[in-house]
N, C-alpha and C positions, 0 to 999 in steps of 0.2 A: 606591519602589524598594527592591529588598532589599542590602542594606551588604552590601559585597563580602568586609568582613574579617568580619562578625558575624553574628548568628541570623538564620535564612530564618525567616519565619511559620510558625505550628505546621503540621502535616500536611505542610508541606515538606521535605524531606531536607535537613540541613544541608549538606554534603557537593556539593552543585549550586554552578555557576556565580550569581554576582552577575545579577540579572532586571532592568535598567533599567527603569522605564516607560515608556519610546520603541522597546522591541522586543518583537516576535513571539517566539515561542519553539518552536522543530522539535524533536520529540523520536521519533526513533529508533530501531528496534529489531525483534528478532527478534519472531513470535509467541510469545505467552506470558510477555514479560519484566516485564509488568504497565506497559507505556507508559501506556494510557487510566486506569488508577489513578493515575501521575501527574501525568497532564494535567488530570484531575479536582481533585489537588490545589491545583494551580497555580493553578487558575481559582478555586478556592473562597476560595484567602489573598491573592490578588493581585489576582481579578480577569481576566475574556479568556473566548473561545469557543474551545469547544474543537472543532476542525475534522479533518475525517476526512482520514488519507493512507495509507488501506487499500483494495485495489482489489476488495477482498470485499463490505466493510462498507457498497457504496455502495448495493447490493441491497434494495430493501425487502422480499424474500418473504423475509429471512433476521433472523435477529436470534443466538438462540441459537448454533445452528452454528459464527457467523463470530464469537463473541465481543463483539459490539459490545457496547454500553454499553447497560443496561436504561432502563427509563420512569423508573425510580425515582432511575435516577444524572444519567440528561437532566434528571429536573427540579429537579438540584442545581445547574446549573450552563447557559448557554448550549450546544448544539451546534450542528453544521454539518455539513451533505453526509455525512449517513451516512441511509442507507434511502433513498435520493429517486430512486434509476434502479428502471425497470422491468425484468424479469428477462428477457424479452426482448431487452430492446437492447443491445448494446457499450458498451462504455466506455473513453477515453482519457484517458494522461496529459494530452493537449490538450483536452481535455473536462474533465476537473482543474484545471487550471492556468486555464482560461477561469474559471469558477465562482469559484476561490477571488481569482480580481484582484479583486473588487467588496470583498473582506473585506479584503484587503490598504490598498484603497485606503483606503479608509471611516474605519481606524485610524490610517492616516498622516494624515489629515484631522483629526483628533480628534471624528471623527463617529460612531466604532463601536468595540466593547473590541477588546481584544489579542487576535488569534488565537495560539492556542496549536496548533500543526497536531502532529498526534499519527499514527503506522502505521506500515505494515512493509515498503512498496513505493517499494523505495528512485529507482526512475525519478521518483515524483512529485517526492520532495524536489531530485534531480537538475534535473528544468525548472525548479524552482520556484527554486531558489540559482543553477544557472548558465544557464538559459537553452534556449529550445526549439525549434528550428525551425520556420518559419510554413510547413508545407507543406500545400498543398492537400488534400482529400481524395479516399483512393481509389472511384472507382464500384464497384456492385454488378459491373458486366461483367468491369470490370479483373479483380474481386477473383477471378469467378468461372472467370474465361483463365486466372490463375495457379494458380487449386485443381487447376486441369488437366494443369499441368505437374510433370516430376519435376526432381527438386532440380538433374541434372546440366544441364541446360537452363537454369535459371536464371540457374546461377553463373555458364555461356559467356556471358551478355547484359551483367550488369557491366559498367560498367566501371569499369576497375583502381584509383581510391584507394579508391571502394565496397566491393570486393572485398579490398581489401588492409586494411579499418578490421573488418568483420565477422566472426561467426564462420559459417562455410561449411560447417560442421556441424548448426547450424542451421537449418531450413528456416521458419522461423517470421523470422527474422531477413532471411534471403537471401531470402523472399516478399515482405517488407514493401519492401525494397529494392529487387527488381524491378519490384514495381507502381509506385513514384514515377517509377522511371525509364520508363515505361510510359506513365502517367499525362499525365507533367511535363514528358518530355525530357530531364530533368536529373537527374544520379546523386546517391545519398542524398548522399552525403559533400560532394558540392557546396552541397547544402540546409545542412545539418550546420556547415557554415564561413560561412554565411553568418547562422547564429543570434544575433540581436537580445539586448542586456543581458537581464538578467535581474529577475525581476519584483521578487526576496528577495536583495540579495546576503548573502554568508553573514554578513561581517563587518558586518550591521546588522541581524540577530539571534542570538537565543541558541541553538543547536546542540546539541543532548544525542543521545548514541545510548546506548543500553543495553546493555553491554557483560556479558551473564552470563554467568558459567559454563558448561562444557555438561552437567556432572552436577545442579546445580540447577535449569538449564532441563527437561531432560529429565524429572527430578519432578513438576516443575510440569505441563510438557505432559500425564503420565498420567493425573495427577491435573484437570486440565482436562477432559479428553473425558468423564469419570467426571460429572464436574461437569454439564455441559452435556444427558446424559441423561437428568443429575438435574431439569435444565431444560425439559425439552420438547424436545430437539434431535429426537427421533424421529417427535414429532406434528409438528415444523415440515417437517421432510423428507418425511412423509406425505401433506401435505398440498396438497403441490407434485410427490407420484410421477407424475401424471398428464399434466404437462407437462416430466416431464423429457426434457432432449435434453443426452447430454454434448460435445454439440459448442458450447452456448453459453455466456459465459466464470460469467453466474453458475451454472450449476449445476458448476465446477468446484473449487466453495470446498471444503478439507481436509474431510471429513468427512461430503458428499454421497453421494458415489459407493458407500462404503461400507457407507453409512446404505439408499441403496437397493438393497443386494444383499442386506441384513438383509430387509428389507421384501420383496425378490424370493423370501425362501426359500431364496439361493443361498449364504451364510454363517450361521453361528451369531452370537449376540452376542460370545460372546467372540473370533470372528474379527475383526468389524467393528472392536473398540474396539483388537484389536492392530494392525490392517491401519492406521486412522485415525491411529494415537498411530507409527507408524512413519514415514507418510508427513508427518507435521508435523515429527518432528523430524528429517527430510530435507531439509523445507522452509525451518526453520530453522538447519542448518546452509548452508545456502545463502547465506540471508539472513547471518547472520553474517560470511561469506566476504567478501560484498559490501560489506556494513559497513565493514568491515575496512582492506577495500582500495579503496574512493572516499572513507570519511570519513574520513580522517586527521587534519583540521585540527577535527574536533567534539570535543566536550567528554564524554569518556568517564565514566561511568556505571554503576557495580555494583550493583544492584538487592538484591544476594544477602550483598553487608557488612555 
């Protein structure tokens, strides 16, 4: 365990929360705040898997792009649930949350190390600490009636604590909402109230979110995309122009779309890497926002100290 008043093991930031041996460890944060560096750490002086909570990273046609973690750093350290969906399919936080219970359990067991869950999609850590509603899934028909309809149509089908819980400016949000109610019979928010404990409460693990800056984040982000060229980002996006559809959620990772309008002939490079490094740190001022304002009780984190 690392002593709450004295040195974390080397490559760990002193400056962290006390890591008991008997917890997981959730950590956090905007794109680019350097999470999976120290999830890498953790895992390397403690000990634990480090487990994906990025809804990009789950992609196996992507690696460079979405920043995950190289061959070189996986074979520092255990990983979990990154690359393992095909880029065809969807993917949910209940899809997340199913996967990672065998790793949660395993460790409470003392059968399997500490997951150390590590991304930027703050829903997952949300099911995963307070808990997710067990609701069925939508059919292709359902899905495909609702693609059919416009948003003001929607919203009149609610009903009203659904309606009164969501944002109704969103159609992504009021879609999802009308299909359960669709589906089920039963409006989200009744689903929503009826959500089962939770699999992680919070207070029986360690909570870090990464709290940076937004003038060193924004550095970093530029200096990232730069990075990732430097990588292959453009033969990995190449290599996939063939079956791109921007209507499927992996080809909507930061740095896709852009990448294929280079490849179209339709921007220059340096449109793409301004157009990419704008919308990431859009991206991450969102996430920040969010951060913000649902993790209160985590354990705040200056990467940039």
């Amino acid at each position: 365990m690392s002593p709450a008043g004295g040195d974390l093991p080397a490559g760990v930031p002193a400056d962290l929360p006390a890591i008991p041996d008997d917890r997981p460890v959730l950590i956090a944060g905007p794109t680019a705040s350097g999470k999976s560096a120290l999830a890498l750490a953790i895992a390397e002086s403690l000990g634990g898997v480090v487990v994906n909570a990025d809804a990009s990273q789950v992609y196996g046609c992507w690696r460079v792009i979405t920043a995950r973690p190289s061959a070189e750093e996986e074979a520092r350290a255990p990983h979990a649930l990154y690359g393992h969906v095909d880029w065809r399919q969807t993917y949910s936080a209940g899809q997340w949350l199913r996967e990672i219970t065998p790793l949660i359990a395993a460790f409470r067991a003392g059968q399997g190390p500490r997951p150390i869950v590590t991304g930027g999609t703050g829903l997952y850590f949300r099911t995963l600490t307070e808990g997710m509603a067990e609701i069925p899934p939508t059919s292709p028909e359902i899905r495909a009636e609702a693609d059919a309809l416009d948003l003001d149509t929607m919203i009149e089908a609610l009903d009203a604590a659904t309606a009164g819980r969501i944002d109704l400016r969103n159609r992504a949000r009021v879609q999802r909402a009308w299909e359960v109610l669709r589906a089920t019979g039963r409006g989200l928010a009744d689903w929503q109230d009826d959500t089962p404990p939770p699999l992680l409460p919070l207070d029986r693990a360690v909570p870090i979110v990464m709290d940076a800056g937004r003038d060193w984040l924004e550095a970093r982000i530029r200096r990232r995309f730069d990075a990732m060229l430097d990588a292959g980002a453009l033969d990995e996006v190449r290599a996939m122009r063939g079956d791109y559809d921007p209507a499927l959620p992996a080809f909507k990772a930061i740095g896709v779309p852009e990448l294929v309008a280079l490849l179209d002939g339709a921007i220059p490079l340096d449109a793409a890497r301004e157009r990419a490094s704008i919308s990431t740190r859009q991206f991450a001022k969102r996430q920040r926002t969010w951060f913000r304002a649902r993790m209160g009780d985590w354990h705040r984190y200056d990467p940039a100290a």
